[in-house]
C-alpha angles and dihedrals in degrees: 000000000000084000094050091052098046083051084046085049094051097038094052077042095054105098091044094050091044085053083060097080091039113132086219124095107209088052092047088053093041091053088047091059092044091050091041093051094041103052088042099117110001128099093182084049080049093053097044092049093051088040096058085056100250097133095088086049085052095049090052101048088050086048104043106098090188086065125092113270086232093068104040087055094055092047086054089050091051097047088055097055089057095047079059084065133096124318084260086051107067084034089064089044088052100045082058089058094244092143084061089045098055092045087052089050092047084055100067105020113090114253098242106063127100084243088065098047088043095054089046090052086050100051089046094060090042089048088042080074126086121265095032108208089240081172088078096067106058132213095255136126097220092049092043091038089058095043084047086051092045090049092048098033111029134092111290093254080053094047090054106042090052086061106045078046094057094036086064095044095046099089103149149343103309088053096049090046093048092049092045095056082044092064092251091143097059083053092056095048085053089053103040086050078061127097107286103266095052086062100056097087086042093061091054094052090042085050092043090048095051109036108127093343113113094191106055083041086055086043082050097052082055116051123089142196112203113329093324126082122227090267094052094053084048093053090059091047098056087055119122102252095060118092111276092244089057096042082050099053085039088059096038092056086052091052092054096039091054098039080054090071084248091116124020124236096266101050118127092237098053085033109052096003108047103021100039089046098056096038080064090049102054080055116118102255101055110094119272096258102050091046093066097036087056081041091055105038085051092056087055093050094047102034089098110027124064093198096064086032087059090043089050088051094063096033114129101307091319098170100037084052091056099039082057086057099045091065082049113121101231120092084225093060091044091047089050102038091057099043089050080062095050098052091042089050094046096106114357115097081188091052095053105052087061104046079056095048097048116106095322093295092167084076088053090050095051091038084053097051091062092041102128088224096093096202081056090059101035077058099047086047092054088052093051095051094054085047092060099065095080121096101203093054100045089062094043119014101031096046082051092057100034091223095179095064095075095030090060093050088054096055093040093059097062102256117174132292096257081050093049092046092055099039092048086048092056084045087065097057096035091060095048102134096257091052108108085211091073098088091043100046096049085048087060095058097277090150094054098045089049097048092048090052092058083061090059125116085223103093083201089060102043088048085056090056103051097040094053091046085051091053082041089048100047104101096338118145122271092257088059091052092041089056088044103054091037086053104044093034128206091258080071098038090058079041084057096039080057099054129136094225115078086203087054088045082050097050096044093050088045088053089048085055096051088046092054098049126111112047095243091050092047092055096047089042099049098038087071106033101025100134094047098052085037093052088040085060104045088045089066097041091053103037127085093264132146119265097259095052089047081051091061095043089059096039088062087051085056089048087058091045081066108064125091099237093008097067088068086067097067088043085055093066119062088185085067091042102046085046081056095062085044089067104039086061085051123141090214112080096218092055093047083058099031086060081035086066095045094053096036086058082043101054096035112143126229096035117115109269098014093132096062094037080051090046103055099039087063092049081055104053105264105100084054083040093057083044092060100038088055077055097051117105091206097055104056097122093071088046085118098051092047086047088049092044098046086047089062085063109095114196092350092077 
């Protein structure tokens, strides 16, 4: 039936298109009208014109400078009814590069004309719908100059509609800094000095230009409009009386410009124009949509700085306020309300307490975690790792609320990588040694996830892992290290030890220390994998590795010195044992004590064996080396330890 009416459509059609490819002017206007009239309206008009194929002929008219401006303005008009069409619609005009038409046409055509305006109308609907074709507008000056022009000189629908247009097309830093060189600054203060609607697309631009780039956010600090800068045009903007879509892209522009490094934290504009607007914002009896976009936006301007974090807190009933959206209905309230949480909680053990303790909000939090929308449980996850930093609730609140359980079944399904960093974040904090989570969790394969993370291209994720079997490893029993070292293998650990990332090397040698603790655990441990953790060892002290890493290396040499049978391994190799001369000479103190702790476990009286352990590292040099380092002026500091170890010599000393 639909195929019948369309031919219905083209045949009754038929005179006025034919009338399209006329030499003669007055019928090709007069088909134009008709067309125009005919597809206002009407979807169903829109598909059966781009379906017979007219659209080239139309792209044509609106191009041709020999025609008469009458009728490439009405092409363009024309153009412009059917980019207000279906989804498929604009697509069709896309796909006939109608968008690139319309930039090259922009070039050439004075700004004043109706053409101009037309064409601009007609770019904005096409860039309205997602994707925009952003490749039609090149990364040229001359292109960008002239759209800047038209944005600061043309007519205010033209004005307006070049904005929104280069909103859209401003998606990251080669695009604002191409804006910016193009003068597109000096265009936004005109607008936002306008009457509040006309702002609106200008504060878009000005958001999308600064997002994350300090130097078009210090461009934007600058410019003025009169006698008043861009900030200062925000700060009237976020005032009470402006429509609340106007006061929420106004704040917005202050949070990026200010995340951006432009205005410092305590700035009166962060301080008493953008936190205490969107605090306002995230209030009950805004509408839905403008409460998580504040929420969100918020989250943005606190997540770094704990003193904006502390004045948010108290804002105007902003956690009531939250907790309220997050019972909102709308995936994009949830999302914002929980990752304003999690920016408020970062670094306040105070704050905290009292975002857990508002309106059961850990049930918000679980239930969020399983929410099918998967933006909502990347941000409950990110709540609740900022809630687990806390001490007190992991031992309380979180045990009440078994909050691993469905963190562990969300790592376990394959989510994203942003997902997986966060979750395994929160993993870390959930398996310190206090936290009650850690039996259950490792009963539900936490060993296994976290070896498989470490293996991982992303250096975030492997850092995760290793981070989190390091917390497992710290004063667990023997069967726990055991499962740990046969799971993750000694091929990976020299993998890790090899790692590009210094933090993922750190980690790998502080999970080697908590393996080789507890006398009983070093000399199991140790009995079985002795050369690798031996070589492991030898490969850092050796290497070209930072001092702390080299700190860690020798601290799990210490570790060792301390086992009953393992400490002859190290006796047994005069490599480790000359290297340990070598530190204890070392110009950097932490290496000096770091030495100090391996020989004092290795001299100790009183231990089977300790005179001829005594014996031989004197022959070596320590006992000399323990001598120079009680003379030595910059060590005074580990005066007492040298004093305790040389003490251990018998009749060396």
């Amino acid at each position: 039936m639909q195929q019948v009416t369309v031919f219905m459509d083209i045949e009754s059609s038929r005179s006025y298109v034919d009338e399209l490819y006329s030499t003669d002017p007055e019928k090709i206007i007069e088909a134009l009208i008709a067309l125009k009239n005919s597809v206002i309206g009407s979807n169903r008009q829109k598909s059966s014109v781009i379906q017979q194929g007219i659209v080239p002929r139309l792209l044509q008219l609106m191009s041709d400078d020999c025609l008469d401006p009458d009728i490439r303005l009405e092409a363009t008009i024309t153009i412009g009814s059917l980019a207000k069409g279906t989804h498929e619609n604009v697509q069709a005009l896309v796909e006939q590069k109608t968008a690139v038409y319309l930039v090259d046409l922009l070039k050439n055509i004075p700004i004043e004309t109706k053409q101009a305006e037309a064409c601009l109308c007609v770019l904005r609907s096409i860039f309205l719908h997602q994707p925009a074709p952003v490749s039609a507008i090149p990364h040229d000056m001359k292109v960008l100059s002239r759209l800047t022009q038209i944005a600061h000189e043309g007519s205010p629908t033209a004005r307006s509609c070049t904005i929104r247009i280069l909103s859209v097309w401003c998606a990251g830093p080669p695009e604002q800094d191409a804006l910016c060189a193009a003068g597109a600054c000096v265009a936004v203060a005109e607008s936002l000095a306008a009457p509040p609607p006309r702002a609106l697309p200008a504060l878009d631009l000005l958001s999308a230009m600064c997002f994350e780039n300090a130097s078009v956010a210090q461009a934007a600090l600058t410019t003025r409009h009169g006698d008043k800068t861009i900030p200062e045009l925000l700060m009237t903007l976020v005032s009470r009386d402006k429509p609340l879509p106007v006061a929420m892209a106004a704040a917005r522009c202050l949070t990026f410009i200010h995340r951006a490094g432009a205005l410092p934290a305590d700035d009166s504009r962060v301080v008493f124009g953008a936190l205490p607007c969107l605090a306002r914002l995230c209030t009950k009896d805004m509408p839905e949509d403008i409460r998580a976009t504040a929420a969100e936006t918020l989250a943005y301007l606190a997540e770094v700085d704990t003193s904006l974090q502390r004045l948010a807190a108290i804002s105007n009933h902003l956690m009531s306020s939250l907790a309220d959206i997050v019972n909102c209905s709308s995936a994009a309230a949830k999302q914002g309300a929980f990752k304003c949480f999690a920016s408020l909680g970062a670094n306040d053990e105070d704050i905290r307490k009292r975002i857990i303790e508002t309106h059961g909000l850990m049930v918000h939090v679980v239930n969020g975690m399983n929410n099918p929308e998967p933006l909502v449980r990347l941000a409950a996850v990110r709540c609740l790792h900022s809630l687990s930093r806390s001490v007190q609730q992991l031992r309380t609140t979180f045990q009440d609320h078994c909050v691993w359980r469905p963190l562990m079944a969300l790592l376990a399904a394959a989510p994203g990588a942003e997902l997986l960093t966060v979750g395994s974040s929160t993993l870390c904090n959930l398996l310190l040694e206090f936290s009650p989570a850690k039996e259950p969790m490792l009963d539900q394969g936490a060993v296994e996830m976290l070896c498989n993370l470490t293996r991982r291209p992303e250096a975030a994720l492997r850092l995760n892992g290793i981070w989190a079997l390091m917390n497992m490893a710290f004063q667990a029993e023997q069967k726990v290290k055991q499962r740990i070292l046969m799971c993750l293998g000694t091929e990976q650990m020299f993998r890790l030890l090899a790692d590009p990332d210094t933090r993922v090397i750190m980690k790998t040698l502080g999970l080697l220390r908590n393996l080789l603790s507890t006398r009983p655990h070093i000399d199991a441990i140790m009995a079985e994998y002795s050369s690798q953790v031996m070589q492991a060892v030898i490969v850092v002290l050796e290497g070209s590795y930072p001092a702390e890493v080299k700190e860690q290396a020798l601290c799990i040499l210490g570790n060792i010195g301390d086992g009953e049978k393992a400490k002859d391994l190290i006796m047994a190799n005069e490599d480790v044992l000359r290297k340990l001369v070598d530190y204890l000479a070392h110009p950097e103190s932490k290496l000096q004590e770091a030495a100090l702790f391996v020989a004092g476990n290795l001299v100790w009286r009183g231990e089977a064996g300790a005179v001829a352990r005594q014996a031989r590292l004197a022959e070596l040099g320590v006992l000399r080396a323990l001598k120079l380092l009680r003379s030595r002026h910059d060590a005074v500091h580990l005066h007492d330890k040298v004093k305790t170890a040389l003490d251990q010599f018998n009749e060396f000393t």
